[in-house]
C-alpha positions in Angstrom: 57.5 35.4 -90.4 55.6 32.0 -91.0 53.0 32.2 -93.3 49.3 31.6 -91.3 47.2 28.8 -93.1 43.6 28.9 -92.9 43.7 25.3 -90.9 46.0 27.3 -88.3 43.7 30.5 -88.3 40.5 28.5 -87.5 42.0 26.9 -84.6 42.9 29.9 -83.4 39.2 31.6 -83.2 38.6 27.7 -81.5 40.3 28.5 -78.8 39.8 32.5 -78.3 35.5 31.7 -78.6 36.1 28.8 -75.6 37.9 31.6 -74.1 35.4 34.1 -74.1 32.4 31.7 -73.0 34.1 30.0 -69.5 35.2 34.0 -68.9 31.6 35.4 -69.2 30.5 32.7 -67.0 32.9 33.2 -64.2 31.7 36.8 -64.1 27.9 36.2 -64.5 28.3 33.5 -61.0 29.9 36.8 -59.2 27.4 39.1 -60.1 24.1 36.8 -59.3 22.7 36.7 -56.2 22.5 33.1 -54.3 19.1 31.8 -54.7 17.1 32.1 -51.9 16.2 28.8 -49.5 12.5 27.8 -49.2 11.6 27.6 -45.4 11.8 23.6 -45.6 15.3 24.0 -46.7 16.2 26.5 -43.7 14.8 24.2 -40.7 16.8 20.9 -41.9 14.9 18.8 -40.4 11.1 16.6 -40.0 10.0 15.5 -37.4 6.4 13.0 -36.9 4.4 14.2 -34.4 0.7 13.0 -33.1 -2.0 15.0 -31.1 -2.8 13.7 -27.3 -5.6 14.8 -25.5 -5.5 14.3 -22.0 -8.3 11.9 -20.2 -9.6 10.5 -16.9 -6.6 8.4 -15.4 -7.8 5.7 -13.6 -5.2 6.1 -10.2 -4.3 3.5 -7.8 -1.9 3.3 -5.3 -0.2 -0.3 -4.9 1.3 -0.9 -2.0 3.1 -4.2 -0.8 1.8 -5.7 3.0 0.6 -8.7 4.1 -2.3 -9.7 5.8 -3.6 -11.0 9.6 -6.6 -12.5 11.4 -8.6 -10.2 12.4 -8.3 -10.8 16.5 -5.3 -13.1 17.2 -4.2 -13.9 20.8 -2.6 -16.7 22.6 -5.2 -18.3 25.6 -2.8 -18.1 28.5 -3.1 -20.0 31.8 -4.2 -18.0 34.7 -3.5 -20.3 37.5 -1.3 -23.3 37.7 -1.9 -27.2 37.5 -1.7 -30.0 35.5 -3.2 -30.4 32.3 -6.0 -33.2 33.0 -8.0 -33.0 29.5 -7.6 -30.8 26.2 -11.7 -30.7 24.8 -10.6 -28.8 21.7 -7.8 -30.0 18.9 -6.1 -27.2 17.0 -7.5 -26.3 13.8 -11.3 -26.7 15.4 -13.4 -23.8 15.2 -14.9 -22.6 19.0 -17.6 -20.3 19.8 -16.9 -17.7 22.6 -17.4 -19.2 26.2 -16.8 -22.5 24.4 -14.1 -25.0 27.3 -10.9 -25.4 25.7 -9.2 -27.5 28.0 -9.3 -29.2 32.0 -6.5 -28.4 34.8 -6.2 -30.1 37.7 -8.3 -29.3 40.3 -5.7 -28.9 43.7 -8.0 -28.4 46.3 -9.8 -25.1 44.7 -13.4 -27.0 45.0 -12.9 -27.5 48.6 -11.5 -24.2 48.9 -14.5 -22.5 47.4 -17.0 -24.4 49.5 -14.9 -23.0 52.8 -15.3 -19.7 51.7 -18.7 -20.1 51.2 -19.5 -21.7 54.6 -17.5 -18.8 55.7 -19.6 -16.0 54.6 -22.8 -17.7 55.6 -21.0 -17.3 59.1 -19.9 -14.0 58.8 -22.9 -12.6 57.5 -24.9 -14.6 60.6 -22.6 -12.6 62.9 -22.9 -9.1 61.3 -27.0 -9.6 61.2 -26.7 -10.9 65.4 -24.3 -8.1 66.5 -26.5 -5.6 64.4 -29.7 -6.8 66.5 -28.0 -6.6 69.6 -26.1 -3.1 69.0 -29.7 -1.8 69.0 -30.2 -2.8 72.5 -26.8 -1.0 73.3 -25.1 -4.7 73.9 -22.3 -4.1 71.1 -20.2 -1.5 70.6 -18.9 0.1 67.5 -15.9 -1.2 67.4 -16.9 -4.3 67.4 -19.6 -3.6 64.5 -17.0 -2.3 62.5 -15.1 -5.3 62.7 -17.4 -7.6 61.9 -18.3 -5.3 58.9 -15.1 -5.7 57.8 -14.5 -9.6 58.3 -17.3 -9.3 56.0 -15.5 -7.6 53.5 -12.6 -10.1 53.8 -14.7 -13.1 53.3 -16.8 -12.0 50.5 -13.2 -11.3 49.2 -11.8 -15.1 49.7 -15.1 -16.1 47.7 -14.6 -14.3 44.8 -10.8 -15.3 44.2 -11.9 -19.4 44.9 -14.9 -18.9 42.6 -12.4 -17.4 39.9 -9.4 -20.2 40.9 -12.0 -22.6 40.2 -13.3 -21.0 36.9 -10.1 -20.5 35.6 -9.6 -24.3 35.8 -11.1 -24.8 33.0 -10.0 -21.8 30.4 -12.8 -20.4 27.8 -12.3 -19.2 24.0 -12.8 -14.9 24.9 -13.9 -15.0 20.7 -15.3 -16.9 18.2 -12.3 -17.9 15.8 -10.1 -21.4 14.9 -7.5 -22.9 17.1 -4.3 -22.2 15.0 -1.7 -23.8 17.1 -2.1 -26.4 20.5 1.2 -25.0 22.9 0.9 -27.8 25.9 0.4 -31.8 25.8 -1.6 -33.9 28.1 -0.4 -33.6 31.3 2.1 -31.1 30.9 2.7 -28.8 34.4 1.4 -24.9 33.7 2.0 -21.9 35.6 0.2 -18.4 35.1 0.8 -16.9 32.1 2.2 -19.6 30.2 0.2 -20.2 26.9 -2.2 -22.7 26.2 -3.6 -22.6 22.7 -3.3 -20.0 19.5 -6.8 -18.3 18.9 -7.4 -16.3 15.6 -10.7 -14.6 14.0 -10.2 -15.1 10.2 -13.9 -14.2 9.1 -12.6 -10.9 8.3 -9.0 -10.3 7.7 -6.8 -7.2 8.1 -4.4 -6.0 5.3 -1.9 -4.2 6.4 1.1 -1.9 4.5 2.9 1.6 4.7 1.8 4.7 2.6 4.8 7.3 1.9 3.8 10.8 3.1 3.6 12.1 -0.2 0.6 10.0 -0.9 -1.3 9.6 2.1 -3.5 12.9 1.4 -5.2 10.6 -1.3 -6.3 8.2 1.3 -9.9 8.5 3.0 -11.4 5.9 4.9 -13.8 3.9 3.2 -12.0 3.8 0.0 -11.9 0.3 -2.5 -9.1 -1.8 -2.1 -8.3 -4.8 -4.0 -5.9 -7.5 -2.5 -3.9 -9.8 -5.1 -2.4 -12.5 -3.4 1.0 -14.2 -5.2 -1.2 -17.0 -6.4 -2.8 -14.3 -8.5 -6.3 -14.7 -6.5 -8.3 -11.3 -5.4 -10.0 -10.3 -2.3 -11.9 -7.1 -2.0 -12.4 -4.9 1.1 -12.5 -1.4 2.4 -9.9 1.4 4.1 -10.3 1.0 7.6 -7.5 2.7 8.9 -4.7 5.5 8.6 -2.6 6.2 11.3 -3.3 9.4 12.6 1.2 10.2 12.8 4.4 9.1 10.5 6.6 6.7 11.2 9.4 7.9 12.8 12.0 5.8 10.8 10.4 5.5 7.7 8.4 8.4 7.3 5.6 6.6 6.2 1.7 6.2 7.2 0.5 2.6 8.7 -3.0 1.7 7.1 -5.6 -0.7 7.5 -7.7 -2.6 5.6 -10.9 -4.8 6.7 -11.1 -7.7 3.7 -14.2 -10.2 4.2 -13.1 -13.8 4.4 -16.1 -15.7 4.7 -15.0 -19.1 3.7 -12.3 -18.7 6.5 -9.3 -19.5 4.0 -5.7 -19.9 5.6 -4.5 -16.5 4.5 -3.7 -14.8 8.1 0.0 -14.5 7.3 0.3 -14.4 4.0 2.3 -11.5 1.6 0.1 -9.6 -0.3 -0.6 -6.3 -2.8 -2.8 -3.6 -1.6 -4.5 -1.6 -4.5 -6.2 1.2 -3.6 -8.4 3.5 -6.2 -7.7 7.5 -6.2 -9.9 10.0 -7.3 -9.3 9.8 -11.0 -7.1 12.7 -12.6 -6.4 14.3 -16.1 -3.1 12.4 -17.6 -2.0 11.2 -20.8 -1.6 7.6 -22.5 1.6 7.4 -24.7 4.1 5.2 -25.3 6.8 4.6 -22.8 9.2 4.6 -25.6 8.3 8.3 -26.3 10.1 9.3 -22.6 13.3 11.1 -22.8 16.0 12.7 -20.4 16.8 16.5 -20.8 20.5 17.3 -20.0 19.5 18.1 -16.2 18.0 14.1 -15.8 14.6 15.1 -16.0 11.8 12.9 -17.2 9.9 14.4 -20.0 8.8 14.4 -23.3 9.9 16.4 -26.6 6.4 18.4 -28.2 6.5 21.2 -30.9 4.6 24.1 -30.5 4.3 27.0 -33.2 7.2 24.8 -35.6 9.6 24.9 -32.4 11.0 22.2 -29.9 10.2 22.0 -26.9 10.6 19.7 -23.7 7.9 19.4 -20.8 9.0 17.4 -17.9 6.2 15.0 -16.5 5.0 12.9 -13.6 4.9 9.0 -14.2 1.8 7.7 -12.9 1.9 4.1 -14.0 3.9 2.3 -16.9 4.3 -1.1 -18.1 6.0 -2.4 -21.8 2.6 -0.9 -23.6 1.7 1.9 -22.1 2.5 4.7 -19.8 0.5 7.4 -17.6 1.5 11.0 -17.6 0.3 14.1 -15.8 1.8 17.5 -16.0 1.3 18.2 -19.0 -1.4 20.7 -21.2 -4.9 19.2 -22.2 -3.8 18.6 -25.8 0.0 18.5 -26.9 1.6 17.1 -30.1 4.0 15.1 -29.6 7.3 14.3 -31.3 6.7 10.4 -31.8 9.2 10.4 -34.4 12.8 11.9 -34.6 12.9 13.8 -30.8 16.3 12.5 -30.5 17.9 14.1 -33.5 16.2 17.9 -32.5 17.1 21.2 -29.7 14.8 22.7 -28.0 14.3 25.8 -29.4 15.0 24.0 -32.6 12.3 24.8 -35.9 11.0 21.8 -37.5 9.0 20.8 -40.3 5.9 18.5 -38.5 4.8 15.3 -40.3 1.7 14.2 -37.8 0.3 11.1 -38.0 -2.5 9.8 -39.5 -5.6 9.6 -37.1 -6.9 6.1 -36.9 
């Protein structure tokens, strides 16, 4: 048997002490419990959040139309003849009862002076035959039918003093001559038109309201009209119809704007905004919108250290700032980290410094 030497015997006890120590180690980690996780550890995750108190929204409705004089008609001829004088150019402003132009005259003077001398006559014959029927030298019949040649003459009168006013066609409104539709001379029947006649003191704005949105309306409500030069007008509701369209669903309205300069605008493509009665909503960022899995627009709030998701109405928005309703009167709101969390989902909350 080799002989032990006190170099080998030290090594030895090395090696059965390093033995011992990982051993008692092993068997002290089996016997420990884990230590426990602090409640920060268990949720996994921050999130920033920021209180939002809901105030007064200012609503409007913007609708596109376009606007229109606010009486437009085309003078039409009512008899026929030639075009002798036009009085008026287009673009002039007229007064009602003002001559716009001179037809020929075809024989309607001469015709209204017959028709004249005829009801001198006929009336001379009623007033005889009366005399005499009281003497029982007339007889009813006859009376009758001098009443009635009455009638007939008093008749021809009124259409020659009409042929011969019509020769000479009137503005039925003050406005401006838009547009001149015959030349000197020209040949005109009835019914064919003569000039373009518009009132553009006041102008009418005119657009559709979907249904869901017409309840807000009252007549007599502020609406501004933007035109695409960027310049405003201001006027008033004047009117909703009273029934949908059938196609569209939608309500025609009215709007009376003043437009006392008279500026060319009749025509013309413009926005309609209309102020609502103002409503609770909430200003936030636009950027603080989310989808949920079923598409709905919402946004991501923690309440009692929990996710959860509120789907809202978008009023207005534009790249600074969006209007919500639907919503509680104060939320916090996850402005950082919603789309990293569950609903459902605990959460540490980091809110943000008021400013």
């Amino acid at each position: 048997m080799p002989r032990l030497t006190p170099v080998k015997i030290a090594i030895v006890v090395s090696l059965l002490f390093l033995l011992w120590l990982a051993l008692g180690n092993h068997y002290r980690s089996q016997s420990e419990a884990p230590p426990i996780k602090t409640e920060q550890q268990a949720t996994g995750f921050s999130v920033q959040t920021r209180l939002s108190q809901a105030t007064d929204y200012p609503a409007q409705l913007k609708l596109q139309g376009q606007l229109a004089a606010w009486h437009q008609l085309e003078v039409k001829a009512q008899i026929s003849g030639k075009v002798e004088r036009i009085l008026v150019e287009q673009g002039a402003a007229v007064s009602r009862g003002s001559t716009l132009l001179q037809l020929s005259d075809e024989g309607r003077h001469s015709r209204l002076q017959q028709a004249k001398a005829l009801l001198a006559l006929r009336q001379s014959e009623l007033q005889s035959a009366t005399a005499l029927k009281q003497r029982q030298f007339v007889s009813e019949t006859e009376l009758a039918r001098l009443t009635n040649e009455l009638r007939l003459a008093e008749t021809a009168l009124t259409d020659a003093q009409l042929a011969v006013q019509h020769q000479n066609p009137v503005a039925p409104f003050d406005g401006v001559l838009g547009r001149r539709l015959i030349e000197p001379g020209a040949l005109v029947q009835p019914g064919q038109s003569l000039f373009q006649l518009l009132d553009i003191v006041k102008l009418r704005a005119s657009a559709q309201v979907p249904q869901q949105q017409v309840s807000e309306l009252a007549l007599g409500q502020a609406v501004i009209i933007t035109l695409l030069d960027g310049r405003q007008l201001s006027g008033e509701l004047s009117f909703i119809s009273p029934a949908a369209d059938v196609a569209t669903r939608s309500y025609y309205i009215e709007a009376s704007i003043a437009n006392p300069e008279q500026l060319p605008l009749a025509g013309a493509s413009a926005t309609l905004q209309i102020s609502l009665s103002a409503r609770q909503a909430h200003a936030l960022s636009p950027a603080l919108l989310k989808l949920d899995p079923q598409g709905r627009l919402g946004v991501y709030t923690v309440e009692q250290s929990r996710v959860a998701f509120y789907p809202v109405q978008l009023l207005s928005a534009d790249n600074q700032l969006a209007w919500v309703s639907g919503l509680a009167t104060e939320v916090e709101l996850i402005t950082l980290g919603a789309g990293f969390v569950e609903v459902g989902q605990q959460v540490s909350v980091v809110r943000e410094a008021t400013p």
